[in-house]
C-alpha positions in Angstrom: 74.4 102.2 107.2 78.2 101.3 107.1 80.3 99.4 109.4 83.8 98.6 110.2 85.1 95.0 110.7 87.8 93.0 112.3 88.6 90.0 111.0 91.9 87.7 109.4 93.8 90.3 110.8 92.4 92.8 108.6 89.7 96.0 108.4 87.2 96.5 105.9 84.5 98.6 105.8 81.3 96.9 105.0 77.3 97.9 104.2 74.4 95.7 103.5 75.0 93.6 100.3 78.6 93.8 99.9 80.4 91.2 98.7 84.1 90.9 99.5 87.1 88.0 100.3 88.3 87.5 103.6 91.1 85.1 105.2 89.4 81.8 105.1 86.6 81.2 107.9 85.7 78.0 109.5 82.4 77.6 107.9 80.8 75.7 104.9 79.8 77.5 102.0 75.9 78.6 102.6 76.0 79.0 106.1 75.7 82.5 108.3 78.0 83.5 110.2 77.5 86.7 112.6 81.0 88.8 113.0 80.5 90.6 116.7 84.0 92.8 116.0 82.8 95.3 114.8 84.9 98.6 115.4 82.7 101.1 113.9 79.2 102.2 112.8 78.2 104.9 110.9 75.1 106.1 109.2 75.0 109.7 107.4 76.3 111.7 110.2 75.8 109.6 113.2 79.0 107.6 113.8 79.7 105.6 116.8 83.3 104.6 117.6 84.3 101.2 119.9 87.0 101.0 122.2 88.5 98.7 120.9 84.9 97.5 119.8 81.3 98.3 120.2 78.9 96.2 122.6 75.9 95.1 120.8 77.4 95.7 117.3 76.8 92.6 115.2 77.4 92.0 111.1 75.5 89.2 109.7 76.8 87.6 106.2 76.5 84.1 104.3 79.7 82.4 102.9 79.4 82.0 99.4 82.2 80.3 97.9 85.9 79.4 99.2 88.4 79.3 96.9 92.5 80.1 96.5 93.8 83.6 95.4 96.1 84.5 92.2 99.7 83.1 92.5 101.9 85.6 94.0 105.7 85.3 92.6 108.7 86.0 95.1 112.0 86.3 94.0 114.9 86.7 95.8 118.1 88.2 93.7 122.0 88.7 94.4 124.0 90.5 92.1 126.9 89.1 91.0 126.9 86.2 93.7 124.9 83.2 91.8 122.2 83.7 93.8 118.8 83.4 92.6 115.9 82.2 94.5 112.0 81.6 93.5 108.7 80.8 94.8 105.1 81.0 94.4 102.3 81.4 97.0 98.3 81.1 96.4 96.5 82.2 99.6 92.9 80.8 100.4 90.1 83.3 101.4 86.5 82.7 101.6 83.9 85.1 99.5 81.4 86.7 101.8 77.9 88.4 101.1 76.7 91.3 104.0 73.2 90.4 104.9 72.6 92.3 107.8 74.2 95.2 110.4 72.9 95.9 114.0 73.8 97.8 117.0 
């Protein structure tokens, strides 16, 4: 069984045991946190759609770690004007484990 989420702004598509990063959540590494937008579910053929999200669809995962992403570089360049501009960003996510997905 698969599902869809919502959440940072972002989609992923999840099953039991996954681990992926997320925008950082409001939780403390350890706890469960249940995710109730869930857009989709699917499981071999059967797929149910929300609109925008499904009632009763619920994800259940642990935070494992929070930490800061790899430094992304901007640079900002104008020919032949003296122009030259950088700066670094690191964005913070949290690491999440899939436990469990209902509905």
């Amino acid at each position: 069984m698969y599902a869809v989420i919502a959440t940072g702004g972002k989609q992923y598509r999840v099953a039991q045991g996954d681990v992926i990063r997320v925008e950082k959540l409001d939780a403390q590494a350890g706890d469960n946190i249940e995710i109730d937008r869930v857009l989709m579910l699917g499981s071999g053929g059967d797929v149910r759609v929300g609109a925008p999200y499904l009632e009763g669809g619920k994800v259940t995962a642990t935070v494992r770690r929070h930490g800061r992403g790899d430094k992304i570089r901007i640079i900002k360049f104008r020919r032949r004007k003296h122009h030259r501009k950088q700066m670094g960003h690191r964005q913070d996510f949290s690491e999440i484990e899939i436990t469990a997905i209902s509905g």
